[in-house]
VOGU-3710 file (C-alpha; in Angstrom, 3 decimals, decimal comma):
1> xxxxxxxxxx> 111,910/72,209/113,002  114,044/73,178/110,000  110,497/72,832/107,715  108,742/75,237/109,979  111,574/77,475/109,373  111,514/77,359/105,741  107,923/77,409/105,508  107,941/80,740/107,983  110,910/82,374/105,489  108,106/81,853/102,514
11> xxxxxxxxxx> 105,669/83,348/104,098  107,955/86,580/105,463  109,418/86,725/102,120  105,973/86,444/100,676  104,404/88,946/103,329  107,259/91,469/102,406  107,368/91,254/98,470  103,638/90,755/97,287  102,698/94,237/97,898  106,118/95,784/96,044
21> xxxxxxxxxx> 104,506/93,617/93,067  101,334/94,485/93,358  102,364/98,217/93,677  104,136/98,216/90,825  101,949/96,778/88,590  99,110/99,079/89,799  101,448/101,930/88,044  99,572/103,456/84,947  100,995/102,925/81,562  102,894/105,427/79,792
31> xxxxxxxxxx> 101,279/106,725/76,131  101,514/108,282/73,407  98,645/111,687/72,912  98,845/114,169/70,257  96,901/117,603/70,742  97,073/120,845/72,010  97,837/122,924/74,924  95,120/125,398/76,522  93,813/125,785/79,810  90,570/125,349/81,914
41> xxxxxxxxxx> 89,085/128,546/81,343  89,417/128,420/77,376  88,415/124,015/77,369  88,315/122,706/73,937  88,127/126,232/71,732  91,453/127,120/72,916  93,211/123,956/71,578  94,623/125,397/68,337  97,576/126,908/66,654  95,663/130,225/67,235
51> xxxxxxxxxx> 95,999/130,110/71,127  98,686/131,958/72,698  101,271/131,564/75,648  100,141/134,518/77,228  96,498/133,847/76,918  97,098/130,566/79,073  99,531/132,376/81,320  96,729/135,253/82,164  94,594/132,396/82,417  96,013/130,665/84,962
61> xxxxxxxxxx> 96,824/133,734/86,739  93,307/134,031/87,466  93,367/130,480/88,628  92,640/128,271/85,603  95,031/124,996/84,991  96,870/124,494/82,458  95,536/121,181/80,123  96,543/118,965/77,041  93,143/118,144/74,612  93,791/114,701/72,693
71> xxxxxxxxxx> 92,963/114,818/69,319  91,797/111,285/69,188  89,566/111,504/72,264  89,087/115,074/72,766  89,389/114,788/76,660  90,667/117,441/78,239  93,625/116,387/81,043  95,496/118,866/83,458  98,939/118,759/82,802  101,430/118,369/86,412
81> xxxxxxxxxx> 102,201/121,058/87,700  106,105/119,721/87,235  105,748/120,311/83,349  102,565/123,177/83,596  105,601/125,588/82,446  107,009/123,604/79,655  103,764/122,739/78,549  102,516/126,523/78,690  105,572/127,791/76,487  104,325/125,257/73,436
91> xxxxxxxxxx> 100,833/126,910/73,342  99,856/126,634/69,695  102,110/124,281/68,327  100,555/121,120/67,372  102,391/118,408/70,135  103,057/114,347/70,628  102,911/114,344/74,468  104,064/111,233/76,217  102,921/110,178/79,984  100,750/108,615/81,867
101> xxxxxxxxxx> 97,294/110,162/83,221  96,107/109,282/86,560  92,340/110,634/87,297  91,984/113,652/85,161  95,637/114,512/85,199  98,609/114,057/82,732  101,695/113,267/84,329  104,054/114,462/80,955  107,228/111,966/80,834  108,383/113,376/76,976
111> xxxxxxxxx> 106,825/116,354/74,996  108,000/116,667/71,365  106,370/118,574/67,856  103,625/116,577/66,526  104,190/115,324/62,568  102,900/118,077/60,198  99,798/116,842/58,410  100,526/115,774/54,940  98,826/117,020/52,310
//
């Protein structure tokens, strides 16, 4: 009797913990992008230092999202709607954005001025 009750505990315990594991390993993985702010409506040619706050702003007024292009990929990701603001208010400044993307959006964790280029 007292082996079927350790042997049922296991299997509870197991029942009850395997899928808190497996959740939490299913979480993305924070990184590490450098890039530029723009929006949906202005894609790719609107990830510069020329690009303004209140071109994204108008832009999204009229329903565009706000995005992050990586330089190293050049994929474009929407930014959460948590950090859209933030994210808006650094439009042409050259950013290290850290966070994890799930589908096509960037969940931002950190956002911080990229390195200038050396020369």
């Amino acid at each position: 009797m007292k082996k079927f009750a350790v042997l049922l505990s296991v299997m509870l315990l197991a029942m009850v913990a395997l899928p808190a594991l497996a959740a939490e390993a299913a979480k993305p993985a924070s990184s590490t992008m450098t890039g530029w702010v723009t929006d949906s409506h202005c894609g790719a040619k609107g990830a510069n230092a020329k690009h303004t706050a209140a071109c994204v702003e108008k832009c999204v007024k009229g329903g565009s999202k706000v995005q992050f292009m990586d330089d190293a990929s050049k994929k474009l990701y929407d930014v959460d709607k948590d950090h859209a603001t933030a994210m808006t208010a650094q439009t042409g400044h050259h950013l290290k954005v850290t966070g994890t993307v799930e589908g096509s959006t960037l969940k931002v964790e950190k956002i911080e001025m990229a390195e200038a280029a050396k020369m």
